[in-house]
C-alpha positions as CSV (number, residue, x, y, z in Angstrom):
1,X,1.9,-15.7,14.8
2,X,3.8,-13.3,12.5
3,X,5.7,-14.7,9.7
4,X,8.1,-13.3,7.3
5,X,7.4,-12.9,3.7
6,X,9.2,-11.5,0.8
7,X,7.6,-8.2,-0.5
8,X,10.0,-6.9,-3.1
9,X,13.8,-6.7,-4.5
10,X,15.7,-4.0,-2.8
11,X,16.4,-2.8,-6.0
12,X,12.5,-2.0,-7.1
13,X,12.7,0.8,-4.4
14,X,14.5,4.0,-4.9
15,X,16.9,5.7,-2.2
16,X,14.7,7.7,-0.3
17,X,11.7,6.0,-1.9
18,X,8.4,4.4,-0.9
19,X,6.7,1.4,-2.6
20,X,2.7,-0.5,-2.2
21,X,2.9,-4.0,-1.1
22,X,-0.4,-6.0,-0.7
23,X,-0.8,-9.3,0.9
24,X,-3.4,-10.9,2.8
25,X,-5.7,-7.8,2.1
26,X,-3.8,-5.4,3.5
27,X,-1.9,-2.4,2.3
28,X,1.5,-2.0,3.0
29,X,4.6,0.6,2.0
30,X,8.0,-0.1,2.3
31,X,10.9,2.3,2.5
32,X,14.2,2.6,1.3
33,X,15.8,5.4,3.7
34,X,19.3,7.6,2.6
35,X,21.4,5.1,3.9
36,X,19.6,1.9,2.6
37,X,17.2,0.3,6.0
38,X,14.1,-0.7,4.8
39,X,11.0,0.4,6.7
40,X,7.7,-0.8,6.6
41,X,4.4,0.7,7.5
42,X,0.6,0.2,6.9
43,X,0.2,1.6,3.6
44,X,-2.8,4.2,4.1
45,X,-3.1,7.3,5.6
46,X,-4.3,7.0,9.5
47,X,-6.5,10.4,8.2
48,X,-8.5,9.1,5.3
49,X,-7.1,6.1,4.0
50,X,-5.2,7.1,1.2
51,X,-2.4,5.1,-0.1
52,X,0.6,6.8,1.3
53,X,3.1,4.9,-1.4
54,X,1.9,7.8,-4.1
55,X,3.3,10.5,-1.5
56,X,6.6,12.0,-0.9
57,X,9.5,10.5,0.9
58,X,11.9,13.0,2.0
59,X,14.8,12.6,4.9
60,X,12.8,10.0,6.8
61,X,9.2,11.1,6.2
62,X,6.4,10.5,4.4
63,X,4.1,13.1,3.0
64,X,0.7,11.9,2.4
65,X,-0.4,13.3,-1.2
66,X,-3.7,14.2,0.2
67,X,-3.6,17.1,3.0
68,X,0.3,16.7,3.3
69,X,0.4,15.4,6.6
70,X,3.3,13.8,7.2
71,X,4.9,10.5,9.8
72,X,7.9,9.2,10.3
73,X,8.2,6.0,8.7
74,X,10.7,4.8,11.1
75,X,8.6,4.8,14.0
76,X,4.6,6.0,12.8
77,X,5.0,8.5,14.5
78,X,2.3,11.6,12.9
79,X,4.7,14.4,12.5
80,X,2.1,17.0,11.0
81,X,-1.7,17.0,10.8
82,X,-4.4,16.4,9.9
83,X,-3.2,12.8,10.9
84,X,-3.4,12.3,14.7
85,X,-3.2,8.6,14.7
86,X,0.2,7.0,14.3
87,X,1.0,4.5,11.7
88,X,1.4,0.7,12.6
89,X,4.8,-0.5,12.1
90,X,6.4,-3.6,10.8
91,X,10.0,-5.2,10.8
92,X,11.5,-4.9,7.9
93,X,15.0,-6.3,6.5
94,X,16.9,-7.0,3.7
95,X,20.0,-8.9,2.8
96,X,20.7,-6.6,-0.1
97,X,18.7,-8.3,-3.0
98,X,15.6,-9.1,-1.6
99,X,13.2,-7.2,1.5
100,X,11.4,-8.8,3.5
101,X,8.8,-7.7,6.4
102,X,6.9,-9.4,9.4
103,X,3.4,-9.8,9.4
């Protein structure tokens, strides 16, 4: 059963930024996009596990700081290899102050 939890303040993540949430042992990111929707994703790279919260956010992508591959944090989707393997998704909301996501 999936619950909601509170990861964060809305405010703790920049416009067009990313963030690390951890709970339950697992690595998350959560995105602010250009028009403030929150986004969640699993937090490491589907390539080699590298936290994907120290990479760039730019439009609605994220760049892993690694080899630069890139997904769409919106969907998972891997935009740009090396990745090959999608990116789990999550809900994600907020009601302006604080985000939460479904896990």
């Amino acid at each position: 059963m999936a619950d909601w939890i509170t990861a964060c303040k809305l405010a703790d993540i920049e416009a067009e930024g990313v963030i690390r949430f951890d709970h339950g042992g697992k690595t998350y990111a959560i995105y602010r996009s250009p028009t403030d929707e929150v986004f969640c994703t699993d937090g490491l790279c589907s390539h080699e596990a590298v936290h994907l919260a120290d990479g760039l956010v730019m439009d609605y992508e994220i760049e892993c700081p690694k080899h630069s591959g890139a997904f769409d944090y919106r969907t998972g989707e891997a935009l740009r290899m090396p990745p090959c393997i999608n990116l789990q998704t999550y809900q994600a909301e907020t009601d302006g102050v604080d985000v939460k996501i479904r896990v």
